[in-house]
BAFI-3210 file (N, C-alpha, C; in Angstrom, 3 decimals, decimal comma, padded with zeros to 6 digits):
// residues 229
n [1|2|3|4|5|6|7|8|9|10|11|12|13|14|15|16|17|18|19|20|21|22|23|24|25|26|27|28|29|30|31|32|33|34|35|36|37|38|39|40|41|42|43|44|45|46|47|48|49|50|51|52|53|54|55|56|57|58|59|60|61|62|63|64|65|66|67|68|69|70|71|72|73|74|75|76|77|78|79|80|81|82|83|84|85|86|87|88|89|90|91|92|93|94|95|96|97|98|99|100|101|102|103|104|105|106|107|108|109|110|111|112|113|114|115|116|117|118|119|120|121|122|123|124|125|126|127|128|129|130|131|132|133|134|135|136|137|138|139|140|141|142|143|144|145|146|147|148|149|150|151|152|153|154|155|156|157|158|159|160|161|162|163|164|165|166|167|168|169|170|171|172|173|174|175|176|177|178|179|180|181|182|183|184|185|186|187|188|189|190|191|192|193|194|195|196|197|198|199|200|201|202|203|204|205|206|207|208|209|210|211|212|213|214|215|216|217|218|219|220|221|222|223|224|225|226|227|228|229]
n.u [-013,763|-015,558|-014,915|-015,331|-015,891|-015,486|-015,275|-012,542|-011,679|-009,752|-009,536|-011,884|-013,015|-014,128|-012,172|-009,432|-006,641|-004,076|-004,263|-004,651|-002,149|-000,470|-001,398|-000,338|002,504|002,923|002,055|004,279|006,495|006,025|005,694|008,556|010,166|009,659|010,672|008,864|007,768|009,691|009,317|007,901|010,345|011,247|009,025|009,018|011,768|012,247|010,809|011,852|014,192|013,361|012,464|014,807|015,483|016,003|014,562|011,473|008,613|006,175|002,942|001,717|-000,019|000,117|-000,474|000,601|003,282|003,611|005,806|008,062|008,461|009,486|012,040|014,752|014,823|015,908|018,080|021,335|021,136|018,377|016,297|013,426|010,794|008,281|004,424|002,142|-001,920|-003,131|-001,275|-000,461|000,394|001,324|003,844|006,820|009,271|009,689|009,282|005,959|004,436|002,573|002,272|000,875|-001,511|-003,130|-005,637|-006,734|-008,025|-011,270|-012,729|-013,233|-011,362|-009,063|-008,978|-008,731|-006,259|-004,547|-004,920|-003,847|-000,817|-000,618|-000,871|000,847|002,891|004,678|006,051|004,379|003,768|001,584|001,561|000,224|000,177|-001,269|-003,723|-006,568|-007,457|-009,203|-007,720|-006,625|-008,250|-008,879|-006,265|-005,973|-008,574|-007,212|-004,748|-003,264|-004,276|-003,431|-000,823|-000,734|-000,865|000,999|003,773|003,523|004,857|007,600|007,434|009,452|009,170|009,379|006,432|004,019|001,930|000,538|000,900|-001,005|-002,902|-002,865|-002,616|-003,961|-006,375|-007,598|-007,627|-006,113|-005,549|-008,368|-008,993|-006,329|-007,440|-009,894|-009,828|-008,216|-009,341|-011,275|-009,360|-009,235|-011,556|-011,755|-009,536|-008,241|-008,481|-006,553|-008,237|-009,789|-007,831|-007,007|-009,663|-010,149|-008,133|-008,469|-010,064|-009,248|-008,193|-006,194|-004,822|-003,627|-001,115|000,708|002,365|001,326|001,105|-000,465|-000,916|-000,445|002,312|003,792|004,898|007,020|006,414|004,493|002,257|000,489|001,557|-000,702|-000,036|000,600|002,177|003,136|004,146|005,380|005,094]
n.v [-004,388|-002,638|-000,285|-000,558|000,988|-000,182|-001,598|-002,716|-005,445|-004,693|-002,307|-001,429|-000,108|-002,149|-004,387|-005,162|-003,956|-005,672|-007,653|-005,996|-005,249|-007,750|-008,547|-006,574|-006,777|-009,545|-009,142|-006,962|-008,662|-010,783|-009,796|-008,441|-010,177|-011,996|-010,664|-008,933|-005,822|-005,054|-005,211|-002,512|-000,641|000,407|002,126|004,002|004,826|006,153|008,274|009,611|010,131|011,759|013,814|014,746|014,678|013,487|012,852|011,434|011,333|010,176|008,612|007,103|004,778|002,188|-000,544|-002,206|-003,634|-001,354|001,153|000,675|-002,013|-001,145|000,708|-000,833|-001,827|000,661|003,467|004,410|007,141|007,709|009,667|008,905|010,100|009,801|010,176|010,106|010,002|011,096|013,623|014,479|016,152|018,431|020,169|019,456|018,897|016,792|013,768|012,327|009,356|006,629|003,362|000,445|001,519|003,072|002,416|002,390|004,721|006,841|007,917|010,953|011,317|010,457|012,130|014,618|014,304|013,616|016,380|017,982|017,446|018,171|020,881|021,807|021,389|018,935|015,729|012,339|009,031|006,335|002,696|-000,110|-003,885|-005,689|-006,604|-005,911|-008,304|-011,687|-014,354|-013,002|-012,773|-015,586|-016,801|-014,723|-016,454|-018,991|-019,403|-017,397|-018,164|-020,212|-019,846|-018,486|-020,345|-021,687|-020,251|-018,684|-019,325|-018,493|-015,556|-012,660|-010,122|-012,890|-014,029|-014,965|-014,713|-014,515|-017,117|-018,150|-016,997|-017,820|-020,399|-021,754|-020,897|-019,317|-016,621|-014,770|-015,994|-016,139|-013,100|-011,580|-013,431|-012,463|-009,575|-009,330|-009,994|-008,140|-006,030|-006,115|-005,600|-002,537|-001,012|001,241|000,986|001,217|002,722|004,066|005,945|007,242|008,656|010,106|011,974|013,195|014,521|016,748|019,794|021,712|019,458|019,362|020,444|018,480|015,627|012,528|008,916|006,082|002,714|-000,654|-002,995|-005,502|-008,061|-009,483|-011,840|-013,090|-011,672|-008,536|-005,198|-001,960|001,337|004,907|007,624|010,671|013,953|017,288|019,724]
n.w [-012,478|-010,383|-008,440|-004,375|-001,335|001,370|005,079|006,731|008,442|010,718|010,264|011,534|015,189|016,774|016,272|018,362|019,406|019,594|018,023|015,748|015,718|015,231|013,153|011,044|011,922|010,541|007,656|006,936|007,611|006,255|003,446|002,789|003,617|000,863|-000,887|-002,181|-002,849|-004,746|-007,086|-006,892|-007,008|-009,516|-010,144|-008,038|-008,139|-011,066|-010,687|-008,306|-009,822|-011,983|-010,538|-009,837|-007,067|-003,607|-001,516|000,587|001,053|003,200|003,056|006,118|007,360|008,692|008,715|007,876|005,813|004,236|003,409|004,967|004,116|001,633|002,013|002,476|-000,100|-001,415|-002,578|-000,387|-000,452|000,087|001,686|003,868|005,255|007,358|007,751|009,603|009,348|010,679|011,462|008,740|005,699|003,486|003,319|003,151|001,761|-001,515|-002,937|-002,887|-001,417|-001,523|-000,368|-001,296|000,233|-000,468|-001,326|000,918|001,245|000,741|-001,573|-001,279|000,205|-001,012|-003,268|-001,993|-000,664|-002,995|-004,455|-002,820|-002,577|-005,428|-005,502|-003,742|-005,879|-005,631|-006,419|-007,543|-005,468|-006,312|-005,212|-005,519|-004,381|-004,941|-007,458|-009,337|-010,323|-011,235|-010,176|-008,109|-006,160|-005,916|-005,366|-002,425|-001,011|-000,813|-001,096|000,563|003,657|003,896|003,836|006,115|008,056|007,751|007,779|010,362|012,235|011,988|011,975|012,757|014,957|017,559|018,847|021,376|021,574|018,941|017,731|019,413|018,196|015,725|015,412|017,857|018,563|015,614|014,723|013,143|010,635|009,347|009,977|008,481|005,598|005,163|005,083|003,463|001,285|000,913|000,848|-001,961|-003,426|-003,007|-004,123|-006,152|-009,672|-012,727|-014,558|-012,614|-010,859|-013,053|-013,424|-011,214|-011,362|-012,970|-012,071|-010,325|-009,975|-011,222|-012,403|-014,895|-014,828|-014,527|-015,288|-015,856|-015,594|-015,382|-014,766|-015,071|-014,213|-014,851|-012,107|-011,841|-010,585|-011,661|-011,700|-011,662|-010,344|-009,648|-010,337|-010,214|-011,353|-011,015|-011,632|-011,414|-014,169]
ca.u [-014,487|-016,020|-014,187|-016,576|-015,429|-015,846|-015,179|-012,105|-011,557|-008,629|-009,743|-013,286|-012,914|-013,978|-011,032|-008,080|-005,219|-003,145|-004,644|-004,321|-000,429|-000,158|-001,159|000,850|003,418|002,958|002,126|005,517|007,431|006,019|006,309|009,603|011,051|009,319|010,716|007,524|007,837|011,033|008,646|007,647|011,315|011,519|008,242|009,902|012,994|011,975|010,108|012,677|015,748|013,265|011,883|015,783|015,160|016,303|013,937|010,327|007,235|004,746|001,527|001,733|-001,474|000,545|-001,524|001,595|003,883|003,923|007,349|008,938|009,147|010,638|013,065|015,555|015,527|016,476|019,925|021,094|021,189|017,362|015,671|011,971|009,673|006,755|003,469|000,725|-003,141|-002,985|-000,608|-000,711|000,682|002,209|004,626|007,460|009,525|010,576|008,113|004,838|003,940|001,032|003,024|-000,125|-002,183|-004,179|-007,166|-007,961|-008,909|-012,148|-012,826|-013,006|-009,989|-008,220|-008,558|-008,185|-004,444|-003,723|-004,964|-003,102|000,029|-000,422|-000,969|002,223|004,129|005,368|005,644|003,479|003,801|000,964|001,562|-000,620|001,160|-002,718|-005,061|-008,244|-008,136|-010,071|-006,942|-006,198|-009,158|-008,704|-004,886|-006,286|-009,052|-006,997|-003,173|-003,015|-004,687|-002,380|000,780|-000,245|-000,951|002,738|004,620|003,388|005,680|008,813|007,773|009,930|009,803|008,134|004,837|003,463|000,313|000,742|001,039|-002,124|-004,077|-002,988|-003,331|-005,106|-007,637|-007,226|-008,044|-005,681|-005,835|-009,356|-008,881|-005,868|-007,803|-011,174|-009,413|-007,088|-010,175|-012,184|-009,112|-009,074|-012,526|-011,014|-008,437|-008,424|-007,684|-005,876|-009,209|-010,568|-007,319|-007,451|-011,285|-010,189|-006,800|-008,829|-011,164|-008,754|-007,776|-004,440|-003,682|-003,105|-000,011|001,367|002,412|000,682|001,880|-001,171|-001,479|-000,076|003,082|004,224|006,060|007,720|006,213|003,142|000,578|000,859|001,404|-000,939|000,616|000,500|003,009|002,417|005,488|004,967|005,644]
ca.v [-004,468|-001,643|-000,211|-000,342|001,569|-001,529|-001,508|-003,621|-005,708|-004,145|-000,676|-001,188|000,508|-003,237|-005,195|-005,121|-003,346|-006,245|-008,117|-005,016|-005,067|-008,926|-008,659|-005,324|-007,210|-010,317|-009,107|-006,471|-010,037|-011,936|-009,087|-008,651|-011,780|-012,638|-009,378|-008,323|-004,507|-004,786|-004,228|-001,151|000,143|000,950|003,383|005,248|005,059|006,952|009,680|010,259|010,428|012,763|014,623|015,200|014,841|012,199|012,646|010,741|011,582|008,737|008,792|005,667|004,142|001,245|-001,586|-003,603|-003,955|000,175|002,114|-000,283|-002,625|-000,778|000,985|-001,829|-001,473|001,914|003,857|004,782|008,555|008,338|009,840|008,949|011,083|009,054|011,002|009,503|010,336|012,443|014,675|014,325|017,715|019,035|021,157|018,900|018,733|015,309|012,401|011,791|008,032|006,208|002,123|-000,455|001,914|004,419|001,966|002,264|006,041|006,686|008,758|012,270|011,839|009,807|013,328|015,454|014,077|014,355|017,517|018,760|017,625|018,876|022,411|021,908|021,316|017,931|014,488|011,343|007,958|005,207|001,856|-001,616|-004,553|-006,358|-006,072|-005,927|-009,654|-012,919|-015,245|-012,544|-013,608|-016,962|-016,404|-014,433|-017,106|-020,213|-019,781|-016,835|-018,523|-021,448|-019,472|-017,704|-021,305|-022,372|-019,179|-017,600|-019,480|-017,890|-014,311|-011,811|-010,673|-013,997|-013,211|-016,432|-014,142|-014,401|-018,591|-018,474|-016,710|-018,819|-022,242|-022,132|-019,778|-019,046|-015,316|-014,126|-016,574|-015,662|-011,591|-011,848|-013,881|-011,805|-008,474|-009,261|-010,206|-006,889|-004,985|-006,352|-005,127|-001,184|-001,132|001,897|000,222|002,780|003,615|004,879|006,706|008,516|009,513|010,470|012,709|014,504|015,335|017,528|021,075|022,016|018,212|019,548|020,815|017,541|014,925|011,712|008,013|005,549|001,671|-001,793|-003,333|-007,168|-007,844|-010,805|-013,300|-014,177|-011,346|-007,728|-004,063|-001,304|002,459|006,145|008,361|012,068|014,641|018,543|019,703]
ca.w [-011,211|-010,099|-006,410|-003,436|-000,012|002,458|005,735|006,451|010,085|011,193|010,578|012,443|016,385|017,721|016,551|019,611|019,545|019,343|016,590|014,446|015,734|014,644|011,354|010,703|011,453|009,600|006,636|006,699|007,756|004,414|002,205|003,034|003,153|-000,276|-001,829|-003,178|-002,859|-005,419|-008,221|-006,706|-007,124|-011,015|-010,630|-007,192|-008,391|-011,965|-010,401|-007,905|-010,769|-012,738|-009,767|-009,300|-005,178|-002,634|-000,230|000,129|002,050|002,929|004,209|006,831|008,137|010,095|008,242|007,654|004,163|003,992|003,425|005,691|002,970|000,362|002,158|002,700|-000,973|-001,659|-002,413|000,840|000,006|-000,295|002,912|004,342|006,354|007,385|008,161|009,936|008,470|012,089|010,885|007,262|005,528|002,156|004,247|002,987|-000,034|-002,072|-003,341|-001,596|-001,498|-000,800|-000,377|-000,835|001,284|-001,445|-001,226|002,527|001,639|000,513|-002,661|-001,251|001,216|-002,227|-004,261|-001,189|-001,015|-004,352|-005,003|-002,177|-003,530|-006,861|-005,284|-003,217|-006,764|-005,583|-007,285|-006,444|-006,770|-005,580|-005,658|-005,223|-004,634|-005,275|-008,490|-009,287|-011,169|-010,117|-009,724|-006,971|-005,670|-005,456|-004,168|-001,311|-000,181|-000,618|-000,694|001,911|005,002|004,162|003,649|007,324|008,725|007,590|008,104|011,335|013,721|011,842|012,119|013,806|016,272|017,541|019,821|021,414|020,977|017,408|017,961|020,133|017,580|014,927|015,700|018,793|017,893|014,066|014,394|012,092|009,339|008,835|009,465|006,897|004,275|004,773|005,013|002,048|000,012|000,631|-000,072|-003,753|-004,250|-002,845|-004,791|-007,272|-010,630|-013,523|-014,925|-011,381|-010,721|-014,240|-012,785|-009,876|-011,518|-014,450|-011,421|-009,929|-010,351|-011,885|-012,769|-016,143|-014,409|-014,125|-016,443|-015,339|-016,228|-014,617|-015,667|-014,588|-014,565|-014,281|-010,645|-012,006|-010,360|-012,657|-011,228|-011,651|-009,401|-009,821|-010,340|-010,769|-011,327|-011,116|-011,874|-012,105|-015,894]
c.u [-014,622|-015,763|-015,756|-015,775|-016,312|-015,206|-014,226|-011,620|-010,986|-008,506|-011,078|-012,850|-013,151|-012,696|-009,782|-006,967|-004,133|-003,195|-004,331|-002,338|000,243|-000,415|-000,620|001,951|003,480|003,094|003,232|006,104|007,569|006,208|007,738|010,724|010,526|009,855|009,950|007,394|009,313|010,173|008,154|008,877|011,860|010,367|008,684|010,569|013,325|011,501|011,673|013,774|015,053|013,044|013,390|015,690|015,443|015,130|011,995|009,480|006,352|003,959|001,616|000,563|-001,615|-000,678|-000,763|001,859|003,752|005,440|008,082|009,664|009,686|011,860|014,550|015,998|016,286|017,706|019,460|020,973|019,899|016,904|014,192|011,630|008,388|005,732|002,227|-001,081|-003,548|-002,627|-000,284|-000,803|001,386|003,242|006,673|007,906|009,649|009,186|006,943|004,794|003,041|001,394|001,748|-001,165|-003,405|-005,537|-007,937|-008,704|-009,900|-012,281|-012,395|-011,903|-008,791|-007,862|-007,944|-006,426|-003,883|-003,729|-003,800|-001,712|000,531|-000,315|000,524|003,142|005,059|004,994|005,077|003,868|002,430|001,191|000,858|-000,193|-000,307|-003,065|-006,235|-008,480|-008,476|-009,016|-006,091|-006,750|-008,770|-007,263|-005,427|-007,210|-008,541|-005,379|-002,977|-003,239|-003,929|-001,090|000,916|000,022|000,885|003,904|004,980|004,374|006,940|008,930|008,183|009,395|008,628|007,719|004,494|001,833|-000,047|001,009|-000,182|-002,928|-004,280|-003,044|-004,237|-006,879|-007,292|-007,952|-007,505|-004,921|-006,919|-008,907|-008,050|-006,784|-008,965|-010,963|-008,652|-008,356|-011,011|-011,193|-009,289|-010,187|-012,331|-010,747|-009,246|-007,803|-007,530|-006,972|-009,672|-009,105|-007,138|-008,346|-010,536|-008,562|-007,562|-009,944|-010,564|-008,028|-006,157|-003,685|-003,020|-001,502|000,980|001,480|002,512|000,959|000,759|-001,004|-000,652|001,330|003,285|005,221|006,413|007,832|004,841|002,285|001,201|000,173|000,283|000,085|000,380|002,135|002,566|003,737|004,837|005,524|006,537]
c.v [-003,063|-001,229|000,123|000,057|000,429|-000,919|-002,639|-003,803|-004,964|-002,510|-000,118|-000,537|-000,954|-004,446|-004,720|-004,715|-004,398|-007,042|-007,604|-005,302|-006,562|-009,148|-008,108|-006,146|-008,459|-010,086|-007,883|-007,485|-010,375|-011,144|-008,329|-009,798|-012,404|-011,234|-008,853|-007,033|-004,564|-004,682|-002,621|000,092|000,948|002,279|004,591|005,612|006,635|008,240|010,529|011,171|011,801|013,870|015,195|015,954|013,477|012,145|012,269|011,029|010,433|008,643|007,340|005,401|002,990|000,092|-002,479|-003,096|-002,511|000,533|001,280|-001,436|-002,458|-000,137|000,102|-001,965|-000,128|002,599|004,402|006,152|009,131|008,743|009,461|009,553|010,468|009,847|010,043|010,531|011,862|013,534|014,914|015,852|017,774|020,040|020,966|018,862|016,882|014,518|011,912|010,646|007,419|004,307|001,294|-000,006|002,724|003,676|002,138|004,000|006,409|007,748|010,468|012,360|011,589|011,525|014,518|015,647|014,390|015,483|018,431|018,782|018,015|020,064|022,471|021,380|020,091|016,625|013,688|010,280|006,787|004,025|000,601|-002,425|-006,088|-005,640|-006,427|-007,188|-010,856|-013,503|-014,008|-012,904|-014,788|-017,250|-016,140|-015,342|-018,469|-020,397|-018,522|-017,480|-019,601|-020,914|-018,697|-018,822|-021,785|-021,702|-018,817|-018,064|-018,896|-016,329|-013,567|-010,546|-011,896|-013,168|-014,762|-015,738|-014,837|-016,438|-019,106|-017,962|-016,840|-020,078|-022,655|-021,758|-019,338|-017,698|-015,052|-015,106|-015,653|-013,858|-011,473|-011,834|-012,793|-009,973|-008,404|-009,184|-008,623|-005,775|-005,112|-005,328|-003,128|-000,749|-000,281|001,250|002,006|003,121|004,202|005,854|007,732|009,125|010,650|011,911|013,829|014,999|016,817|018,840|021,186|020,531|018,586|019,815|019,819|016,334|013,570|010,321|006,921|004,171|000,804|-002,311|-004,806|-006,840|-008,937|-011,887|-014,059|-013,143|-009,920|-006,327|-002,985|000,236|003,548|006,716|009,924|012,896|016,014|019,066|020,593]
c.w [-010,622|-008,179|-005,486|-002,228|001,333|003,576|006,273|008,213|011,104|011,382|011,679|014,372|017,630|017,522|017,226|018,747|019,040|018,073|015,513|014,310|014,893|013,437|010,598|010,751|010,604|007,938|006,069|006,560|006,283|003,379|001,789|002,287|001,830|-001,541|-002,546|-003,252|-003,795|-006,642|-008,036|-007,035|-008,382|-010,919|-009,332|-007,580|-009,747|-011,479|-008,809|-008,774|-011,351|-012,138|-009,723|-007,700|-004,473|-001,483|-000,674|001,613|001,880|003,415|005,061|007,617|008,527|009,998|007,833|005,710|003,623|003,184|003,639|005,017|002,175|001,268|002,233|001,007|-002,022|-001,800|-001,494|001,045|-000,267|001,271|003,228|005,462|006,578|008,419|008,636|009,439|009,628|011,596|009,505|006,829|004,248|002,708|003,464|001,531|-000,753|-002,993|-002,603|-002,153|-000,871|-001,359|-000,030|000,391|000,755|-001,102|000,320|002,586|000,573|-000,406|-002,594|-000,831|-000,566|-002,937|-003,251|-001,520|-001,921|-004,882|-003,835|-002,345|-004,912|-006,531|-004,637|-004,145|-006,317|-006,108|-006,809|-006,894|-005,641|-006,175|-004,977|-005,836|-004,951|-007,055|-008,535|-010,329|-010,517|-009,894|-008,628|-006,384|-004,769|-004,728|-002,897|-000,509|-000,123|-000,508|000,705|003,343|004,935|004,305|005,319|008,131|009,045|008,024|009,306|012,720|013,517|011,985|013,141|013,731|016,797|019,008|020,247|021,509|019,750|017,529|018,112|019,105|016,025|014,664|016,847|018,438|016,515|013,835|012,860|010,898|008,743|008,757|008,011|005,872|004,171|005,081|003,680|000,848|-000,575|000,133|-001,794|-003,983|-004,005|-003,344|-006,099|-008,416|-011,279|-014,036|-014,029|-010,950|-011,407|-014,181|-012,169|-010,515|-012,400|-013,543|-010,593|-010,549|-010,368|-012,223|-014,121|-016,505|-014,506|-015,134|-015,471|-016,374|-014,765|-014,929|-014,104|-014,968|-013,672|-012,684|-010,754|-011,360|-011,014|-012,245|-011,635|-010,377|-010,393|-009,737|-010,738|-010,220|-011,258|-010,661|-012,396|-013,361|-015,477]
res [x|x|x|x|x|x|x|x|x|x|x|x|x|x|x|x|x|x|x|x|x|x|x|x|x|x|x|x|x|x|x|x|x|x|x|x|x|x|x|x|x|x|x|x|x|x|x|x|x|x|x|x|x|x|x|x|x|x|x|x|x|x|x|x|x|x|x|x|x|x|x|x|x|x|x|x|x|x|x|x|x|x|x|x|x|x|x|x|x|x|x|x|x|x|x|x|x|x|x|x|x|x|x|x|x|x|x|x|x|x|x|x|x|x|x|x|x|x|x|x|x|x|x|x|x|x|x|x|x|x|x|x|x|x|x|x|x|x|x|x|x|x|x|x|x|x|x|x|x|x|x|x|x|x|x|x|x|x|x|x|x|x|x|x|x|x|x|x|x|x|x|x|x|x|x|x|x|x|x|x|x|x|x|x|x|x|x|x|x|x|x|x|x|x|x|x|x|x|x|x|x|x|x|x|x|x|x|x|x|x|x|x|x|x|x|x|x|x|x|x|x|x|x|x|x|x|x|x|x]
***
């Protein structure tokens, strides 16, 4: 499937403040509590051990199920530095990471980043906890809006916002499901990240490890690795 740069609800300037805040948190809550960022921990984990560095840089763009989720699984002598797109800088030593977030940036900003960490000699790792296959698809328009329907009265911290604008008003069912769907089609798969790596200057520098790996529940994570030689 060929990535298309959509325009996704939550990022548009007319959806509310709070809406954005209620689905941020929901979808940290469920990916959480379903441990789904614990596949992500074998391709951090590796680039940390080889990077020989504890410390992790993350670009955060506060879209829910970021950093926030993996850290909880992390050894405790790893550190995070979370950078907003505001301040967003190579200044920093350790692991840059880009946690289920690489797709909301749009081709030029996508290489920007990486090239700017390759010049600042530090390791990368992106990971997507989505792929680019149809029974994601169909997950996202028929078990998500049910799993928010069923869920949303347990998430903490409870909101009776977050009540009202799921059963009264079913905002954020629909945003969810029709935000989840457009990221799929986003979503750099490993042939568009291998584009997007052999497009950049001095990657040669770097010994690069791109593809898919199972997340042991029946579907699989997207991934890059990127380690200076």
């Amino acid at each position: 499937m060929r990535r298309k740069q959509i325009l996704q609800i939550i990022n548009s300037n007319y959806c509310p403040r709070l809406i954005k805040k209620l689905v941020s948190e929901f979808l940290s809550w469920f990916v959480l509590k379903t441990n789904a960022t614990k596949a992500f921990l074998p391709v951090i984990n590796d680039v940390l051990h080889r990077s020989n560095t504890k410390s992790i840089v993350n670009l955060e763009l506060d879209i829910g199920a970021g950093i926030n989720t993996v850290q909880p699984f992390l050894a405790k002598n790893i550190t995070v530095k979370s950078l907003s797109k505001h301040n967003w800088n190579t200044h920093n030593k350790g692991v840059y990471t880009f946690v289920n977030c690489f797709h909301q940036l749009p081709v030029n900003k996508a290489k920007q980043h990486i090239e700017a960490i390759v010049k600042s000699d530090n390791p990368i790792v992106v990971v997507e906890g989505n792929n680019d296959s149809l029974w994601q698809i169909i997950g996202m328009t028929i078990f998500v809006p049910l799993t928010v329907l069923i869920t949303s009265v347990f998430v903490k911290p409870f909101q009776w916002t977050r009540i009202l604008f799921t059963y009264l008003i079913p905002i954020l069912p629909i945003i969810i499901m029709v935000d989840g769907c457009i990221a799929l089609f986003k979503l750099y798969n490993p042939r568009d990240l291998k584009t997007l790596v052999s497009s950049i200057d001095y990657s040669k520098k770097y010994s690069w490890d791109i593809g898919k790996k199972p997340n042991g529940r029946g579907g699989k994570i997207i991934y890059l690795k990127g380690i200076p030689k």
